[in-house]
C-alpha positions in Angstrom: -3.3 19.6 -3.9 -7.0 21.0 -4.3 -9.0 21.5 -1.0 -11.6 18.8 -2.7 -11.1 15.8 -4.5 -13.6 13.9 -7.4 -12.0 10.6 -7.2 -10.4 8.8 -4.4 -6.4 8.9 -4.0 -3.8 6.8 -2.1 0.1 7.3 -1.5 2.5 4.5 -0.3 5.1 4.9 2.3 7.7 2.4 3.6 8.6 2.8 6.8 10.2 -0.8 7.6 13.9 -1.4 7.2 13.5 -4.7 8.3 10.8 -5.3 5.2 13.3 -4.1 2.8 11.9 -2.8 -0.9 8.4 -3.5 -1.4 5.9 -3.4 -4.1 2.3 -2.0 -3.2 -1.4 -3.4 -5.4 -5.0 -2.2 -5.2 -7.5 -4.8 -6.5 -4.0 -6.6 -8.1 -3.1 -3.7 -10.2 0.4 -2.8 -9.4 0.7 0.8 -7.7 3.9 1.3 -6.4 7.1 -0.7 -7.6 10.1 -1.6 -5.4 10.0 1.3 -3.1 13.1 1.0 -0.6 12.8 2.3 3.0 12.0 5.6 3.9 10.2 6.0 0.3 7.2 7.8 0.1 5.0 7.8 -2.9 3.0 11.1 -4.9 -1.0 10.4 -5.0 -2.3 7.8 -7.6 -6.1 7.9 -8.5 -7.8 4.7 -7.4 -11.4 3.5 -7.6 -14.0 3.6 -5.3 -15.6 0.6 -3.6 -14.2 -2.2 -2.1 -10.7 -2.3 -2.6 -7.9 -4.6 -1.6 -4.7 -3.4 -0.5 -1.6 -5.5 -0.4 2.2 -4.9 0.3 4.3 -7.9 -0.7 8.7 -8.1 -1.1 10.5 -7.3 -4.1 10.5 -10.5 -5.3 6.9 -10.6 -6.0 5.2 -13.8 -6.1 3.0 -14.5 -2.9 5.3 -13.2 -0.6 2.6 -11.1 0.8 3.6 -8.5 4.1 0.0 -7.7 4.5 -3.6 -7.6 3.3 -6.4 -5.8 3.9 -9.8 -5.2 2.4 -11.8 -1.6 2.8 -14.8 0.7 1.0 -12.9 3.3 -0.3 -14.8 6.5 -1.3 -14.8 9.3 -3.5 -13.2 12.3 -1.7 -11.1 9.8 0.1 -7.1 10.9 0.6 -5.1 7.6 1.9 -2.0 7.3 3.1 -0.7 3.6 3.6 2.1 3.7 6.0 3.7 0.2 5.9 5.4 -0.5 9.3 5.6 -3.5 10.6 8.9 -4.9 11.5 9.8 -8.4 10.4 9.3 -11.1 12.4 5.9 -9.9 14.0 3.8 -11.9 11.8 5.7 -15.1 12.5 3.4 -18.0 12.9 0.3 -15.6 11.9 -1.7 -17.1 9.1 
């Protein structure tokens, strides 16, 4: 990879076994389909700004893991490490 980047980049690991395959968006486009356990991802260009991040099961639909919402920049190298076991986010709306 070059020691500088124009744009900014994200990977995609799952490292859940309890989640299962999951499917990975930024700003709803679609990054990363079905990725089972242990997966991990090569760099896809996104843009810069605000960008929402959001893991959800393979069986799409709303069944969202987790959310968030950050200023991504350009030069930025990301590397989204799902991990949270199921369960934990019981009764958390």
């Amino acid at each position: 990879m070059p020691s500088q980047f124009l744009y900014p980049y994200i990977r995609f690991l799952n490292a859940s076994p309890d989640n299962g395959r999951v499917s990975f968006y930024a700003n709803e486009q679609e990054l990363f389909v079905d990725f089972p356990f242990g997966q991990i991802s090569g760099y896809k260009q996104i843009p810069d700004g605000d960008v929402t991040f959001r893991a959800i099961w393979q069986n799409g639909g709303e069944n969202v893991i987790y959310t968030i919402q950050t200023n991504v920049q350009n030069g930025d190298v990301i590397t989204f490490a799902l991990a949270i076991p199921l369960g934990l986010l019981d009764g958390v709306t």
